[in-house]
MARLO-723600 format. One record per residue: residue in three letters; y negated, x negated, z negated of N, C-alpha, C, CB in turn. Coordinates in steps of 0.1 Angstrom, whole numbers, padded with zeros to 4 digits, always signed. Glycine has a CB too. Layout:
! residues N
AlaYXZYXZYXZYXZ;...
END
This chain:
! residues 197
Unk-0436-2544-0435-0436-2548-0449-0423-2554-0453-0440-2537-0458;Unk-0423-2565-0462-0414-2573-0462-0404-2564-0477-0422-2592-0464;Unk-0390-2562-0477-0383-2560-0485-0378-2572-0494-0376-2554-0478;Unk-0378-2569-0508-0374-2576-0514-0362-2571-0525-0385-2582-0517;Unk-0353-2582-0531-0339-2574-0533-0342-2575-0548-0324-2581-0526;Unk-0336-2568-0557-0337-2569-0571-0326-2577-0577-0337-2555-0578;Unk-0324-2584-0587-0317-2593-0590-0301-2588-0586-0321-2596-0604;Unk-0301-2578-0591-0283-2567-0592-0278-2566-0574-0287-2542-0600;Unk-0290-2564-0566-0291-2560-0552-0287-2572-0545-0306-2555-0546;Unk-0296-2582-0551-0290-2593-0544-0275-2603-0548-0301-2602-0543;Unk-0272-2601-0562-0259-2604-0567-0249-2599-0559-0256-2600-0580;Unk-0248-2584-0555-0244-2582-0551-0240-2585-0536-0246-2577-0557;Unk-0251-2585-0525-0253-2587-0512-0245-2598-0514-0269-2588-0505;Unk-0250-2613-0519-0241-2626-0521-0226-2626-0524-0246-2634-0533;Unk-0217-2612-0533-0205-2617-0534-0202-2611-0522-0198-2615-0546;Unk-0207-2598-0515-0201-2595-0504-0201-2603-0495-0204-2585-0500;Unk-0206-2611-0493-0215-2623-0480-0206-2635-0485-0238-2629-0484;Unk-0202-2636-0495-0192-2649-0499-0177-2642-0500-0197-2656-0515;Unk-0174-2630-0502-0161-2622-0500-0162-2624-0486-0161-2605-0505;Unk-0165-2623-0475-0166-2623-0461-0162-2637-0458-0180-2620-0455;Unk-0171-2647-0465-0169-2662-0463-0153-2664-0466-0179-2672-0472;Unk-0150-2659-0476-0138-2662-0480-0129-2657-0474-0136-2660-0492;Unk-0127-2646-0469-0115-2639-0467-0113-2645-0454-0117-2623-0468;Unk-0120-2654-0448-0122-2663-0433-0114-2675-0438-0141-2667-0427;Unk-0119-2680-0445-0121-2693-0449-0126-2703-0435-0106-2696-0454;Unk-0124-2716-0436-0131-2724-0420-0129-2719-0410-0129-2737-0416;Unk-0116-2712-0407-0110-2709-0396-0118-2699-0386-0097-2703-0400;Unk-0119-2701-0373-0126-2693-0363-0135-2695-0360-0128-2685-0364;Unk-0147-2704-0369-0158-2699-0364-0164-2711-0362-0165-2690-0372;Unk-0174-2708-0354-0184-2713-0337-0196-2718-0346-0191-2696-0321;Unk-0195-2727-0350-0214-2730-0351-0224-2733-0343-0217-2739-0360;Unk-0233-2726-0338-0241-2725-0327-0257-2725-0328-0237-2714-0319;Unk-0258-2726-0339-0273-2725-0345-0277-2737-0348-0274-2717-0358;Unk-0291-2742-0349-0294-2752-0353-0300-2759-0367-0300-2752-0346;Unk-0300-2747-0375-0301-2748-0389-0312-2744-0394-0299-2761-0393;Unk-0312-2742-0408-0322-2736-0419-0331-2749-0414-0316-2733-0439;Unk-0347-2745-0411-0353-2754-0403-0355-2758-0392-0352-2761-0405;Unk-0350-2754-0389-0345-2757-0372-0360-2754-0365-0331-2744-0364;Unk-0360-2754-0350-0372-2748-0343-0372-2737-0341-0374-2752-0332;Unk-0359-2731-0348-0364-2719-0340-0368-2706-0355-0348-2713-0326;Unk-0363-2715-0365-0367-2712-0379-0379-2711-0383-0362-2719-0387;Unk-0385-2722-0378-0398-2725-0381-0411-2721-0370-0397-2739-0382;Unk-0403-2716-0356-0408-2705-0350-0414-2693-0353-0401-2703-0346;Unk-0400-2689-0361-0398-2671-0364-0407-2671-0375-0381-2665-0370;Unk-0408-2683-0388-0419-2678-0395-0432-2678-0388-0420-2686-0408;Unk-0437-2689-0380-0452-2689-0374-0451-2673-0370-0454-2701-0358;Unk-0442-2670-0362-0445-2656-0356-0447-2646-0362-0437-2651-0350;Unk-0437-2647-0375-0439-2634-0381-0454-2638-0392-0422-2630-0392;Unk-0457-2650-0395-0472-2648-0402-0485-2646-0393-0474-2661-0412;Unk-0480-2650-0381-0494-2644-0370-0492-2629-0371-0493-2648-0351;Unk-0481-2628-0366-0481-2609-0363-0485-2603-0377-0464-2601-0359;Unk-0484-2610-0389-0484-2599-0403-0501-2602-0406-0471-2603-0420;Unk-0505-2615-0400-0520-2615-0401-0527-2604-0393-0526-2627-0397;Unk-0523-2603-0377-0531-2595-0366-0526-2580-0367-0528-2601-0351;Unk-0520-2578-0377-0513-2560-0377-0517-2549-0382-0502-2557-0384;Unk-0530-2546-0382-0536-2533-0387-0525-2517-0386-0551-2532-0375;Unk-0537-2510-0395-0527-2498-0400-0530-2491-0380-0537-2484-0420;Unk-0532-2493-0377-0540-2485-0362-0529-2495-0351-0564-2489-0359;Unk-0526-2506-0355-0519-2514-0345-0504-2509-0350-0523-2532-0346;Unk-0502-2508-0363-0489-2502-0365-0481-2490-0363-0487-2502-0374;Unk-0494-2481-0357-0492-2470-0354-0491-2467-0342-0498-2463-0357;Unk-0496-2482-0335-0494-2480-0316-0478-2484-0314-0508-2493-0302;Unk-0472-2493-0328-0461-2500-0319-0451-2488-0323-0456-2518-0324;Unk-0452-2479-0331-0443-2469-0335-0447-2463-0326-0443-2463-0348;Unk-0455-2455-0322-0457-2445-0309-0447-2452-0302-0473-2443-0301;Unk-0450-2468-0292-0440-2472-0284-0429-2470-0285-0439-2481-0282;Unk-0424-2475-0295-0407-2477-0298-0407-2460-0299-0400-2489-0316;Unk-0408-2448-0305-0411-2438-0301-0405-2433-0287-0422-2439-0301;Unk-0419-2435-0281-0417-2436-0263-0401-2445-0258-0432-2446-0256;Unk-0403-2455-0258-0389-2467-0259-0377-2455-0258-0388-2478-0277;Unk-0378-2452-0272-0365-2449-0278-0362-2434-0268-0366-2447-0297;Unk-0371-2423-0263-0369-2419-0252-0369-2416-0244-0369-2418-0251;Unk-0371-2427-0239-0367-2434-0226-0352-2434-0225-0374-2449-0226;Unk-0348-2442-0236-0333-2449-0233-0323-2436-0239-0330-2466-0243;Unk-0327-2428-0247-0320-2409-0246-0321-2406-0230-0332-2393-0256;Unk-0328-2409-0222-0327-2399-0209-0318-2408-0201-0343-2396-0201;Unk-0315-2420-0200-0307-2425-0190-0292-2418-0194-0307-2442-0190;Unk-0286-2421-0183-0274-2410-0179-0261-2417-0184-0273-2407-0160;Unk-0261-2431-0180-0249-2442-0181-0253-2455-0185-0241-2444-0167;Unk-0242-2461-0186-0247-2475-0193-0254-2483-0182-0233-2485-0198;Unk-0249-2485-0167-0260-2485-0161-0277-2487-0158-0257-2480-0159;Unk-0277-2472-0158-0294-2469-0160-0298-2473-0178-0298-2448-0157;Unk-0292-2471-0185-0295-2481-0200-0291-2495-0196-0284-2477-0215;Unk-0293-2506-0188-0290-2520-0185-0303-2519-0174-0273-2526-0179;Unk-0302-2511-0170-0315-2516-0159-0326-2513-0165-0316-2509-0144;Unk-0326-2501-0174-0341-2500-0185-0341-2516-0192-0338-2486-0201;Unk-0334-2518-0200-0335-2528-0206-0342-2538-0201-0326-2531-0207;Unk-0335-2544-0185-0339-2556-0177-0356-2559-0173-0332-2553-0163;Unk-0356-2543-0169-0372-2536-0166-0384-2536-0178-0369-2520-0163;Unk-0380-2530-0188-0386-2528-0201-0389-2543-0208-0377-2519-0211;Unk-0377-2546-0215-0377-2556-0224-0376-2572-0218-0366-2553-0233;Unk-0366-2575-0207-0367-2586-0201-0370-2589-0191-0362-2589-0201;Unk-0385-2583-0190-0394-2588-0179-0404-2595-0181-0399-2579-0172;Unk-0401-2610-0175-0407-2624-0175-0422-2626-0172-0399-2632-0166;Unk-0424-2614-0157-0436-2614-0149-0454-2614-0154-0433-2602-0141;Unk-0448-2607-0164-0464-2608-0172-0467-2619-0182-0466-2594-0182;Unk-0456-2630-0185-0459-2638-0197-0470-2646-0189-0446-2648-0204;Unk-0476-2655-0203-0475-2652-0216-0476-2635-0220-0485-2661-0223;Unk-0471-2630-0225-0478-2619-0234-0469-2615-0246-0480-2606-0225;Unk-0466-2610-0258-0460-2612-0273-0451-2603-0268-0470-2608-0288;Unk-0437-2605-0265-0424-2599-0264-0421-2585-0274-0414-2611-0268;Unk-0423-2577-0269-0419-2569-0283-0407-2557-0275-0437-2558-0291;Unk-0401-2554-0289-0392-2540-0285-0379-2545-0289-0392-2535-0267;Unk-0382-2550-0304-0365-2551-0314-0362-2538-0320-0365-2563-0329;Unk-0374-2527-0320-0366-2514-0323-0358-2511-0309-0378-2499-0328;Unk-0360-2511-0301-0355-2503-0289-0341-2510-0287-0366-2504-0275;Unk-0344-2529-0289-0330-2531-0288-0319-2532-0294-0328-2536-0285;Unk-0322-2525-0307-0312-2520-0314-0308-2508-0314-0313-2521-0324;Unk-0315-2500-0306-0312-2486-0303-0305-2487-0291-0324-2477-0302;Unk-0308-2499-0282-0299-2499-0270-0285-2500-0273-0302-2510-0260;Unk-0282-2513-0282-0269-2516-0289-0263-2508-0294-0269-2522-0297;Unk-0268-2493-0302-0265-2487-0308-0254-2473-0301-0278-2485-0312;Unk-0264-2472-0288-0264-2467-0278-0254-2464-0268-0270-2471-0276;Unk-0253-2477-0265-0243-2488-0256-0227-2480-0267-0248-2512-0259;Unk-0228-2487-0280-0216-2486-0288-0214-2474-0287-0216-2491-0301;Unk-0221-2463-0291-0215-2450-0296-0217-2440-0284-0222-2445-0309;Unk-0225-2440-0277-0227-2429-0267-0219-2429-0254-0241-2428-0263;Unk-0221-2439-0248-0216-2446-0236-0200-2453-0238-0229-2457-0232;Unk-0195-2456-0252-0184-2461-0260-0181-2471-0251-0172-2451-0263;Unk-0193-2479-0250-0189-2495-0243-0195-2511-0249-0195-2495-0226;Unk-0187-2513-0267-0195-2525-0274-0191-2535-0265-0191-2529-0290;Unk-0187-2538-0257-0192-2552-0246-0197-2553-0240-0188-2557-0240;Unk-0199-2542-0236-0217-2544-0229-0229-2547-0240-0223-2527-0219;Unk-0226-2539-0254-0236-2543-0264-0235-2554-0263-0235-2540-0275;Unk-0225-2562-0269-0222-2576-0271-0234-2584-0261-0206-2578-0266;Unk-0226-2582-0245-0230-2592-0237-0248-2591-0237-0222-2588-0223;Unk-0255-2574-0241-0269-2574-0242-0272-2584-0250-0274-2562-0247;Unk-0269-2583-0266-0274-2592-0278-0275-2605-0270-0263-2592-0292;Unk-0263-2612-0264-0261-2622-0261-0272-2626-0251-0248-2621-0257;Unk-0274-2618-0240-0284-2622-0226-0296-2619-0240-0284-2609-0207;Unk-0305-2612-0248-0315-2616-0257-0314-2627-0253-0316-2613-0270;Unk-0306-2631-0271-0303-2646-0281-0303-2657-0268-0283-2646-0293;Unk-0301-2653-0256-0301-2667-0246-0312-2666-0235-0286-2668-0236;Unk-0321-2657-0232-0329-2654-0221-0342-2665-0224-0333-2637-0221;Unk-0345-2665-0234-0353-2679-0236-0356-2675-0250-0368-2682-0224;Unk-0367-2689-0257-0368-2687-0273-0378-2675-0277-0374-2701-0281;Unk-0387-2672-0269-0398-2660-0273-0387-2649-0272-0413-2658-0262;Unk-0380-2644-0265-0370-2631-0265-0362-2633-0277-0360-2629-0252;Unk-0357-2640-0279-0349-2644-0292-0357-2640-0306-0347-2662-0292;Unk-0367-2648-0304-0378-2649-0319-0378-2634-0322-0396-2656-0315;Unk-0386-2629-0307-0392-2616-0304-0382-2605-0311-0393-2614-0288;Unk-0370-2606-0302-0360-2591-0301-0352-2596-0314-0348-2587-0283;Unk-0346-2605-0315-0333-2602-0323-0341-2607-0339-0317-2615-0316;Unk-0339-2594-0344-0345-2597-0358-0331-2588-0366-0364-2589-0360;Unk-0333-2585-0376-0328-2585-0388-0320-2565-0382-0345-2587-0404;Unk-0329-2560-0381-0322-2545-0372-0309-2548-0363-0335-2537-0358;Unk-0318-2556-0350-0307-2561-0339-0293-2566-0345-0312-2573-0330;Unk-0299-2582-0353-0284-2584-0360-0276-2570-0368-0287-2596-0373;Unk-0280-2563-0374-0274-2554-0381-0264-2543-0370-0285-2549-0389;Unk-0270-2540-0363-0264-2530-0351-0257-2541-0345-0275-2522-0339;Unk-0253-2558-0342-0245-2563-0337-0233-2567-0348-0250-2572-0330;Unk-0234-2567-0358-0227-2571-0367-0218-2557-0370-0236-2577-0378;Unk-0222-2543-0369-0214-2536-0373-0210-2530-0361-0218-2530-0382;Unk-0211-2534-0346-0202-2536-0339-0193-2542-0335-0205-2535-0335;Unk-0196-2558-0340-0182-2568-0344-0174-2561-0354-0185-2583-0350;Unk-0179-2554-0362-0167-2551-0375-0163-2533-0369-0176-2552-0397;Unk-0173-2527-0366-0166-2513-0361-0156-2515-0352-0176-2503-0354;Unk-0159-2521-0338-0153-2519-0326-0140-2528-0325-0164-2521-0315;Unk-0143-2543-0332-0131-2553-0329-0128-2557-0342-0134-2565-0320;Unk-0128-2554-0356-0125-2554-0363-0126-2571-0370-0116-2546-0362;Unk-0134-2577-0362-0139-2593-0359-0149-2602-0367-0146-2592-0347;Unk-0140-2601-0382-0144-2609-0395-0152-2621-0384-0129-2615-0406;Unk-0144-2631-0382-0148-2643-0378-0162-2642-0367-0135-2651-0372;Unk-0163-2631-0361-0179-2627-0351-0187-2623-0367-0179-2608-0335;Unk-0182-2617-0375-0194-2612-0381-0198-2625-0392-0191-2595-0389;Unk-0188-2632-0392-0195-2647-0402-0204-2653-0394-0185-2659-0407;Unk-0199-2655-0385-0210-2659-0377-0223-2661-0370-0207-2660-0375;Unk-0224-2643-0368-0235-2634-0369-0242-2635-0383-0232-2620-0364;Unk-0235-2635-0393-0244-2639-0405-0249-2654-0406-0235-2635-0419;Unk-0241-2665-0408-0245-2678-0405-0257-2680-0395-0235-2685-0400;Unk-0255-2674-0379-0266-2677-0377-0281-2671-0377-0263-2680-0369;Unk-0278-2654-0386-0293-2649-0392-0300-2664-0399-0291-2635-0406;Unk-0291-2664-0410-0297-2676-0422-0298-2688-0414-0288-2678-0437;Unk-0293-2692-0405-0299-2705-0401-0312-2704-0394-0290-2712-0393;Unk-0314-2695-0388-0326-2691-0378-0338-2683-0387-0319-2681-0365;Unk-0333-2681-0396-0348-2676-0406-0350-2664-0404-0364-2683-0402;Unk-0336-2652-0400-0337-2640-0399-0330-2636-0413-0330-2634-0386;Unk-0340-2628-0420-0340-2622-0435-0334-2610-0432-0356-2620-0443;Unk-0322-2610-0438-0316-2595-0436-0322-2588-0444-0301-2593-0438;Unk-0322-2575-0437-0331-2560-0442-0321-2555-0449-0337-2547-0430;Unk-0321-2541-0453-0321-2531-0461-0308-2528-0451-0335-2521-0464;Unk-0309-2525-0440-0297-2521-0428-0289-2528-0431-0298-2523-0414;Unk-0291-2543-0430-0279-2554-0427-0271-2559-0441-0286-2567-0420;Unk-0279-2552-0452-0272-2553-0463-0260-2543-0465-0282-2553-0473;Unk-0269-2532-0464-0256-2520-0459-0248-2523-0454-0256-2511-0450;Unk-0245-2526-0440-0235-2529-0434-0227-2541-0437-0239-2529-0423;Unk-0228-2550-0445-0219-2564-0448-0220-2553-0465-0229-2587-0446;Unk-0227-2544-0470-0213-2539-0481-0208-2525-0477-0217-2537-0501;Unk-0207-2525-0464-0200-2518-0462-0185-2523-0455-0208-2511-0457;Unk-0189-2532-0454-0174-2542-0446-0167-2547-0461-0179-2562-0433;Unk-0176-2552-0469-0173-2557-0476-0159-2550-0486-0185-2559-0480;Unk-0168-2536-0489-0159-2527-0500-0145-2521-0488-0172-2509-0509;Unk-0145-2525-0476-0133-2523-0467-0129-2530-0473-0132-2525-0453;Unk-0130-2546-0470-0120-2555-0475-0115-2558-0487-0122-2564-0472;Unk-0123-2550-0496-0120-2552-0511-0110-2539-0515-0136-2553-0521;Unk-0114-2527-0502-0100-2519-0505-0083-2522-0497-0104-2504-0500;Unk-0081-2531-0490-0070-2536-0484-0060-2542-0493-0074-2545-0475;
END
């Protein structure tokens, strides 16, 4: 179900999101996206209005059981290791396409994972990264609005990396990823950092 922000919620989300812009200013940052419209914008909506047409209360309850299951799965691996070869195995395996890519809860729990348990955000990093590049259905698929949020507050937890997290924001909104309820959190939670410095 789609979240929507109340006028105060979103005033606010915007000055933190423009406090960020600012406190950058042009300097640093990579534009790598193809824009509000883009293909891959206009992708992500097709996808998300097929999937919100074909999603029964019984289909929403198989994908939570998975991610469920998913999620442990990736508690039982030992090292970052066996969490990279689940991944490879699980989420980026090519062999059955076509078939509808799923498992953006899991890979935000991998990221999550990666960062805090195993205490290795470059391997997060480099995960998000092999997604966002493995081809456009993995992209569309995995990196939604969660994923960005668990990469974004690993750019700002681990490397303290204003200029990664503008840019991780720029390219949600260019690509038609609607930050959630998480990802608002986390940009005011960077935010009221920087506004205490």
């Amino acid at each position: 179900r789609r979240q929507t922000m109340s006028k105060s919620e979103l005033s606010a989300f915007n000055d933190m999101f423009d406090m960020i812009f600012n406190a950058l200013g042009d300097k640093g940052v990579v534009h790598t996206s193809p824009g509000v419209g883009g293909p891959l914008s206009r992708m992500r909506g097709a996808a998300l209005q097929r999937q919100h047409k074909q999603t029964s209360t019984e289909d929403k309850i198989k994908a939570q059981m998975e991610l469920d299951r998913q999620i442990e799965e990736i508690e039982l691996c030992e090292n970052d290791y066996e969490l990279m070869q689940w991944a490879l195995r699980k989420l980026f395996d090519t062999s059955e396409l076509p078939h509808p890519v799923r498992g953006s809860g899991a890979l935000a729990h991998l990221l999550r994972i990666l960062h805090t348990k195993f205490h290795n955000p470059h391997l997060a990093l480099a995960l998000f990264q092999y997604a966002r590049d493995a081809n456009t259905s993995t992209y569309v698929m995995l990196c939604t609005a969660p994923v960005y949020g668990e990469l974004i507050r690993i750019q700002w937890s681990a490397f303290r990396d204003l200029g990664a997290v503008r840019a991780s924001l720029e390219e949600m909104c260019a690509n038609g990823v609607d930050p959630d309820g998480f990802v608002r959190r986390v940009v005011l939670s960077i935010g009221r950092e920087l506004s205490g410095r």
